[in-house]
MARBA-418765 format. One record per residue (C-alpha): x, y, z; residue number from 1. Coordinates in nm, 3 decimals, padded with zeros to 5 digits. Example, Ala and Ser with C-alpha at 12.3 -4.5 7.8 and 13.67 -1.06 7.14 Angstrom:
2
       c1       c2       c3  resi
   01.230  -00.450   00.780     1
   01.367  -00.106   00.714     2
//
This chain:
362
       c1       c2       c3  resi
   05.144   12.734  -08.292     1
   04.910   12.951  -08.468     2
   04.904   13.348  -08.462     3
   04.650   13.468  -08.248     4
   04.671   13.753  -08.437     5
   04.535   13.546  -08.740     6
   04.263   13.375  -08.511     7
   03.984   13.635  -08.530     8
   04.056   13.682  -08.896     9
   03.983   13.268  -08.898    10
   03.670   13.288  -08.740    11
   03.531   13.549  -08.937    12
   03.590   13.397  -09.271    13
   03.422   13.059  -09.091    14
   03.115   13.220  -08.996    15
   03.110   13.424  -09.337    16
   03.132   13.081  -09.490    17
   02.882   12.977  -09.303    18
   02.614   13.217  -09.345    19
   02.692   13.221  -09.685    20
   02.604   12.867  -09.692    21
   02.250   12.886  -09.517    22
   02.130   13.208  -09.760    23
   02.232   12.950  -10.056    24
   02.044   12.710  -09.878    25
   01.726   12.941  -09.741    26
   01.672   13.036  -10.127    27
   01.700   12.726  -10.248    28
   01.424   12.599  -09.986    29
   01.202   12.919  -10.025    30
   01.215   12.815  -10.444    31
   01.179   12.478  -10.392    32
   00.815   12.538  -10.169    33
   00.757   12.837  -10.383    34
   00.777   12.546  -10.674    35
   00.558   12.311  -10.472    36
   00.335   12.526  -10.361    37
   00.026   12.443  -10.609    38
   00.083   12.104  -10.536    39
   00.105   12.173  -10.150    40
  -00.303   12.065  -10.057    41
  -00.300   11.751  -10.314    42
   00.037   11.679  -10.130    43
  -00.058   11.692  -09.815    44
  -00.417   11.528  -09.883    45
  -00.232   11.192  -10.077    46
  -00.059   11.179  -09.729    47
  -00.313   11.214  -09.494    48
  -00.519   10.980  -09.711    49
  -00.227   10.728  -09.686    50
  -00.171   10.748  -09.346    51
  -00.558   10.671  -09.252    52
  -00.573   10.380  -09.563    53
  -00.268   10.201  -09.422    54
  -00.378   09.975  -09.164    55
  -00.699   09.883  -09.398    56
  -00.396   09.854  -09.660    57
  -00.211   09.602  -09.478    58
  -00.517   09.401  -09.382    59
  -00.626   09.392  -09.770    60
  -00.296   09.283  -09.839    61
  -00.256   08.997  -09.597    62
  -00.618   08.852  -09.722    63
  -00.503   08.891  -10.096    64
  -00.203   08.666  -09.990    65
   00.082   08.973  -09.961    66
   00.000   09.109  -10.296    67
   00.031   09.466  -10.156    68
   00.011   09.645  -10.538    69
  -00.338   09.482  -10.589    70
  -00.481   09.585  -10.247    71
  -00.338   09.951  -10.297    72
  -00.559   09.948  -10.696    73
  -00.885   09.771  -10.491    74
  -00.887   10.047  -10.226    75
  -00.819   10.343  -10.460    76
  -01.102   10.222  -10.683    77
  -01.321   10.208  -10.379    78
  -01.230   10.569  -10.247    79
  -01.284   10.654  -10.614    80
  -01.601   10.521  -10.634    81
  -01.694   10.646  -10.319    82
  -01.626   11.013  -10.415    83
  -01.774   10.986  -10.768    84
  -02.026   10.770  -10.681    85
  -02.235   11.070  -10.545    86
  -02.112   11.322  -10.742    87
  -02.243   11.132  -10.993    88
  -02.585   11.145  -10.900    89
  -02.553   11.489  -10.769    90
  -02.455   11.614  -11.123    91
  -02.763   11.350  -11.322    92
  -02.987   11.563  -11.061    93
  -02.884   11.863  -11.136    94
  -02.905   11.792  -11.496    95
  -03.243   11.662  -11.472    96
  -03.366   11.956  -11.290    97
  -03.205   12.205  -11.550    98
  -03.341   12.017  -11.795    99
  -03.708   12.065  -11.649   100
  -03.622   12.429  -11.563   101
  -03.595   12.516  -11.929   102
  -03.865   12.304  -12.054   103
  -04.086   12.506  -11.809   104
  -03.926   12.812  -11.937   105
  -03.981   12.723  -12.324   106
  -04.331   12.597  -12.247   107
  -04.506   12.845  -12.031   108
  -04.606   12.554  -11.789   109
  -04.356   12.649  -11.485   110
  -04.521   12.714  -11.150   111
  -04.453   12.633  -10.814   112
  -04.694   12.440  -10.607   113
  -04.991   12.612  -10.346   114
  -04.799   12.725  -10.006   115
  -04.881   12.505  -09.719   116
  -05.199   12.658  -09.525   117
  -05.064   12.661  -09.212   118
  -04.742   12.876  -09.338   119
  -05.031   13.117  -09.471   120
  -05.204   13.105  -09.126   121
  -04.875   13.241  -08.928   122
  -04.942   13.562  -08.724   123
  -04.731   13.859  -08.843   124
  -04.579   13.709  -09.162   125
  -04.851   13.502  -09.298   126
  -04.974   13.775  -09.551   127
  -04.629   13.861  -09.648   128
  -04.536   13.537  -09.778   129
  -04.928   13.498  -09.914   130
  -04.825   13.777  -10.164   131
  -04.457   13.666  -10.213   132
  -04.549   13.298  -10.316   133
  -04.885   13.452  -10.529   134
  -04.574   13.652  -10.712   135
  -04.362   13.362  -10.791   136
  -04.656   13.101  -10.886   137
  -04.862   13.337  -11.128   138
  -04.552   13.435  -11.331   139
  -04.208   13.266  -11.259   140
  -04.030   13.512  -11.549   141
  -04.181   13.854  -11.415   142
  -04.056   13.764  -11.094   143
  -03.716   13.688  -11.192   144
  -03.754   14.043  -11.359   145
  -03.897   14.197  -11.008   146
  -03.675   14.035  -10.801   147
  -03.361   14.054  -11.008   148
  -03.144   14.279  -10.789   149
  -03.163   13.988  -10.511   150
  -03.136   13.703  -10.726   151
  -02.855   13.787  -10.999   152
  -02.568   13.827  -10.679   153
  -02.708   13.517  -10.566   154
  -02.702   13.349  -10.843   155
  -02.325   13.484  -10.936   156
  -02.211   13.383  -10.588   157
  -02.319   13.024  -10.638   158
  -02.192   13.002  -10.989   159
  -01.827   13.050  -10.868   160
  -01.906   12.857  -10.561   161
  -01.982   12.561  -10.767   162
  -01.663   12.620  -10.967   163
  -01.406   12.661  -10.677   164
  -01.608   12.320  -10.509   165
  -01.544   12.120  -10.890   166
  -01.163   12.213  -10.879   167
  -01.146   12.126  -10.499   168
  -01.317   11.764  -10.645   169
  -01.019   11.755  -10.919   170
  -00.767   11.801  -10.665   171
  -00.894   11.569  -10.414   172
  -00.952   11.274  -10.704   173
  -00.575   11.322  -10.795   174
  -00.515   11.326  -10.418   175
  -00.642   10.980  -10.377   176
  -00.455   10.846  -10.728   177
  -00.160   10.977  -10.550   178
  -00.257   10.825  -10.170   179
  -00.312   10.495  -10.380   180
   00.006   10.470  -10.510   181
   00.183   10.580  -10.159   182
   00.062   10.284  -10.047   183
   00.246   10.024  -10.244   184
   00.642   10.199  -10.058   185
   00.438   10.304  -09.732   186
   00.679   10.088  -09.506   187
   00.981   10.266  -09.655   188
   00.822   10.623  -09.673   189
   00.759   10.591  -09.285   190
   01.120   10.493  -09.222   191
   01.235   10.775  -09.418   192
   00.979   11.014  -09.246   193
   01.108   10.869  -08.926   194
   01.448   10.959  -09.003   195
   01.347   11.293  -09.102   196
   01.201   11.355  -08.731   197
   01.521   11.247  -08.632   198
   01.739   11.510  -08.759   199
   01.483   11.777  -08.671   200
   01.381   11.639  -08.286   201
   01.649   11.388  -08.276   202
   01.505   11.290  -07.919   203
   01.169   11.252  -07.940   204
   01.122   11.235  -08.343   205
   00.977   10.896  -08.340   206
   00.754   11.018  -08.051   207
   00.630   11.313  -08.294   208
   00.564   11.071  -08.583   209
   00.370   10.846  -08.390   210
   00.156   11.108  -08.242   211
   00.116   11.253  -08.542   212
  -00.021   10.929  -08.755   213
  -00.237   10.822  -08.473   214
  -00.395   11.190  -08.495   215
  -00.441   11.149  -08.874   216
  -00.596   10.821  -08.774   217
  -00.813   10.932  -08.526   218
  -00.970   11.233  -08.689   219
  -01.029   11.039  -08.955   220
  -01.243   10.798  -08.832   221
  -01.366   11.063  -08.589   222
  -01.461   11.346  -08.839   223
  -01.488   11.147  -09.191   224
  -01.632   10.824  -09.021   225
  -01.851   10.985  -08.800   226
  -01.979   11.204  -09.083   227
  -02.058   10.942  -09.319   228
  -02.269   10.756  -09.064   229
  -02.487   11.009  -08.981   230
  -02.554   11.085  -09.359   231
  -02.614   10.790  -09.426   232
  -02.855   10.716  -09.128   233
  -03.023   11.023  -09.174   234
  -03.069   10.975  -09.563   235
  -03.212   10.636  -09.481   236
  -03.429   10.832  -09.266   237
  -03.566   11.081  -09.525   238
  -03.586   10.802  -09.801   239
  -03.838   10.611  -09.576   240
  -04.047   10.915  -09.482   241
  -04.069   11.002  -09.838   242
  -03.900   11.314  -09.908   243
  -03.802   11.418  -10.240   244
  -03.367   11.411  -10.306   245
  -03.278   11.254  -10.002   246
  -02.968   11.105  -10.111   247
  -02.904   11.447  -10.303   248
  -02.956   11.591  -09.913   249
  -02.769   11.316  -09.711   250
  -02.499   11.412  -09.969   251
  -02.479   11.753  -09.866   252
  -02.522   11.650  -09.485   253
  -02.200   11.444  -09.557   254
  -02.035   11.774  -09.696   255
  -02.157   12.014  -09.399   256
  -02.029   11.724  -09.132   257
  -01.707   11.689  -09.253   258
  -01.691   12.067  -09.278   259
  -01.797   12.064  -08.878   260
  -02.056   12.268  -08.992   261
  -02.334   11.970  -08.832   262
  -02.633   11.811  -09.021   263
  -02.851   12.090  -08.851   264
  -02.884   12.325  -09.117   265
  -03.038   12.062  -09.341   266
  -03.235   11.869  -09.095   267
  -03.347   12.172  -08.832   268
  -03.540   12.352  -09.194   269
  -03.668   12.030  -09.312   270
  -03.826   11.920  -08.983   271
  -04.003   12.296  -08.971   272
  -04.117   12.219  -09.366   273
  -04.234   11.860  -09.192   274
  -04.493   12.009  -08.932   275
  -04.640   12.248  -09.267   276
  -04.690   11.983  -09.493   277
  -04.693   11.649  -09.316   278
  -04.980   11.536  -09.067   279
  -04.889   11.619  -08.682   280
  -04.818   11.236  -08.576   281
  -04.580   11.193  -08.857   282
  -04.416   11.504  -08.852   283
  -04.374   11.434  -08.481   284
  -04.239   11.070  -08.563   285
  -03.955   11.232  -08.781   286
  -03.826   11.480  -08.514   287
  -03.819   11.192  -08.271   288
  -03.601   11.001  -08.490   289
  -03.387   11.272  -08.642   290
  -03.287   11.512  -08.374   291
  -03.099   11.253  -08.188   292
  -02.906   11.186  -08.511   293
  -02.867   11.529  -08.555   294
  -02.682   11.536  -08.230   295
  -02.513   11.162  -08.293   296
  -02.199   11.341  -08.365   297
  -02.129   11.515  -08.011   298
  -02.128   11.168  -07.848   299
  -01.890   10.938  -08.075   300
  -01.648   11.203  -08.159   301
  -01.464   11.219  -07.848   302
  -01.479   10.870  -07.792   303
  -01.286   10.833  -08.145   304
  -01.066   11.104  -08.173   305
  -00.943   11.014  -07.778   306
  -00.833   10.684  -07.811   307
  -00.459   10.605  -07.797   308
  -00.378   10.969  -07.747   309
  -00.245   11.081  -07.456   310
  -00.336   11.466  -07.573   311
  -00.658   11.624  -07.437   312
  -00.991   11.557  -07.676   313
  -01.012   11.939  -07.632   314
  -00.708   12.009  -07.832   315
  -00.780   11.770  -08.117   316
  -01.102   11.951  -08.106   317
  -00.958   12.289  -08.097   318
  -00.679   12.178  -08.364   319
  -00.972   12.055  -08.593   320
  -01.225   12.357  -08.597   321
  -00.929   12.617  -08.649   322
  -00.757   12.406  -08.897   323
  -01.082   12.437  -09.095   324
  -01.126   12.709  -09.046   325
  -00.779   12.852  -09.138   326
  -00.700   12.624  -09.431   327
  -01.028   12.449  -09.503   328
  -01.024   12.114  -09.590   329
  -00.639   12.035  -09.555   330
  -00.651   12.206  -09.203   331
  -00.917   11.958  -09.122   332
  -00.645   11.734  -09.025   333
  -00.368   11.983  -09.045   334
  -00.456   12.135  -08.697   335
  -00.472   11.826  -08.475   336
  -00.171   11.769  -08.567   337
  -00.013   12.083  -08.500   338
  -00.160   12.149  -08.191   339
  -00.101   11.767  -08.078   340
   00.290   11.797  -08.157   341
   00.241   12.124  -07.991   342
   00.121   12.018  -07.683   343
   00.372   11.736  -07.657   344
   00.590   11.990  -07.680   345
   00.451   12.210  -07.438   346
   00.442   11.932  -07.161   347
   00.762   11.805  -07.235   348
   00.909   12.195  -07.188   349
   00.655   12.228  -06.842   350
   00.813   11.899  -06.715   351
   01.228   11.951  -06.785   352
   01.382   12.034  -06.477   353
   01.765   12.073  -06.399   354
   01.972   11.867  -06.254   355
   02.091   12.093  -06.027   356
   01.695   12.182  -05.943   357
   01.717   12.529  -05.951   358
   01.337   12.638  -06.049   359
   01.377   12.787  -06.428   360
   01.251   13.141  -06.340   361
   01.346   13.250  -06.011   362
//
């Protein structure tokens, strides 16, 4: 028989061992994440992306005869085209208006057009703007000069804006290149992301990974789905009522839904710039038709981002607005699914009770 004099001596060197091991292994995980972390929103994007292009993936890939490698190329070149396709024209616009900008500059011939009458004719402010737009239409450089200590921020702000929004556009290209090819194994990654679960939640792992794809799924067609519907209706909208850059504005509708900012703060101004310039029976055609688009969003998301899921609407909902706004764009899907494995979690934890069924707090 052993000593049990040389038992606690034993155990210490065990658990001395042991936490020995899990610093090695802490540093080794805080350096590997550390290593990662630029890559960490790409990352997590490709998989998201992958996870809401799989179904269409295998459906591709059944109709193309089980060639699962071509299907994963034909979607990536459509979400590639779809992303660059408008960014595209965003950035010809832009050039073309730069273009005339200078031209107008070089020329002399830069001026903005008369103020609508009835924006002269408002009570209070009417004589304000009268001498604000007489400023800016008599002499576009002098009042750039006059006005240069509102502009110049404003026009620094939007510079690095427009920066930080063409790096987000690099990462989120590679991000699909990367969902594309995610694809092709996806069968084998989910097994191995299954196992994962597993060994972290060995009971209910499979549980977490299901709720936690059909979340991805959901907000997806419930947030990025949604959103590009009601761009696109509305730009059809704004095309037929002749308004100049509506796809340029349906693009940045597309931007502010997805952000869960809402289409209002594009369509609310441009309906008031409607009843200045346009006639009173069109202008009151066009709110008809876009205000209930406006709102289209408040009815179909709950309907999508519900189905299948036994957790609330309200927590997706509350998952999605502070994953935005926490972590922007990743957190977009990011929080649902937090706060969906959280509330499984939560219920699961509300429900346990004993065997013996003593109440756990007494």
């Amino acid at each position: 028989m052993d000593n049990p004099k040389d038992r606690p001596e034993q155990f210490d060197a065990r658990v001395t061992d042991l936490v020995i091991r899990l610093v090695l292994l802490g540093f080794f995980t805080i350096l590997a994440l550390a290593m990662l972390r630029p890559f960490l929103p790409i990352i997590i994007w490709a998989i998201v992306l992958a996870v809401a292009l799989a179904p269409l993936h295998v459906w591709l890939a059944q109709l193309l005869g089980g060639r699962r490698k071509l299907a994963a190329i034909l979607l990536t070149l459509a979400a590639l085209a779809m992303v660059l396709g408008p960014v595209a024209a965003l950035m010809g616009s832009l050039f073309e208006t730069v273009h005339k900008l200078v031209e107008g500059f070089r020329t002399g011939s830069l001026h903005l057009p008369k103020p609508p009458q009835r924006l002269l004719d408002l009570p209070l402010i009417g004589a304000q703007i009268r001498e604000f737009w007489g400023h800016a239409s008599t002499g576009l450089e002098t009042f750039l000069v006059r006005y240069r200590e509102f502009i110049a921020p404003f026009g620094a702000r939007a510079i690095g804006r427009v920066s930080e929004l063409s790096f987000d556009l690099i990462k989120f290209i590679i991000s699909i290149v990367m969902a594309g090819l995610l694809l092709v194994p996806g069968p084998e990654l989910a097994i191995w992301g299954r196992r994962v679960a597993r060994r972290l939640v060995a009971p209910r792992g499979d549980k977490f990974v299901d709720l936690a794809t059909v979340t991805v799924r959901n907000v997806s067609r419930g947030v990025v789905g949604v959103a590009m519907v009601q761009a696109s209706l509305i730009g059809l909208v704004l095309q037929l009522a002749g308004l100049p850059s509506a796809g340029l504005l349906a693009l940045v509708i597309l931007i502010l839904c997805i952000l869960q900012l809402g289409p209002a703060l594009v369509v609310l101004p441009l309906l008031i710039w409607a009843w200045f310039s346009f006639t009173t029976g069109h202008a009151l055609l066009l709110t008809v038709i876009l205000l209930p688009l406006t709102f289209l969003d408040n009815v179909l998301k709950p309907m999508l981002m519900g189905r299948g899921l036994s957790t609330p609407t309200f927590v997706i909902f509350l998952g999605l607005v502070g994953g935005t706004l926490s972590f922007g764009l990743t957190g977009l899907f990011l929080g649902p699914v937090v706060l969906a494995v959280f509330h499984d979690l939560l219920m699961t934890w509300l429900q346990y009770e004993p065997e013996d069924g003593t109440p756990h707090i007494k």
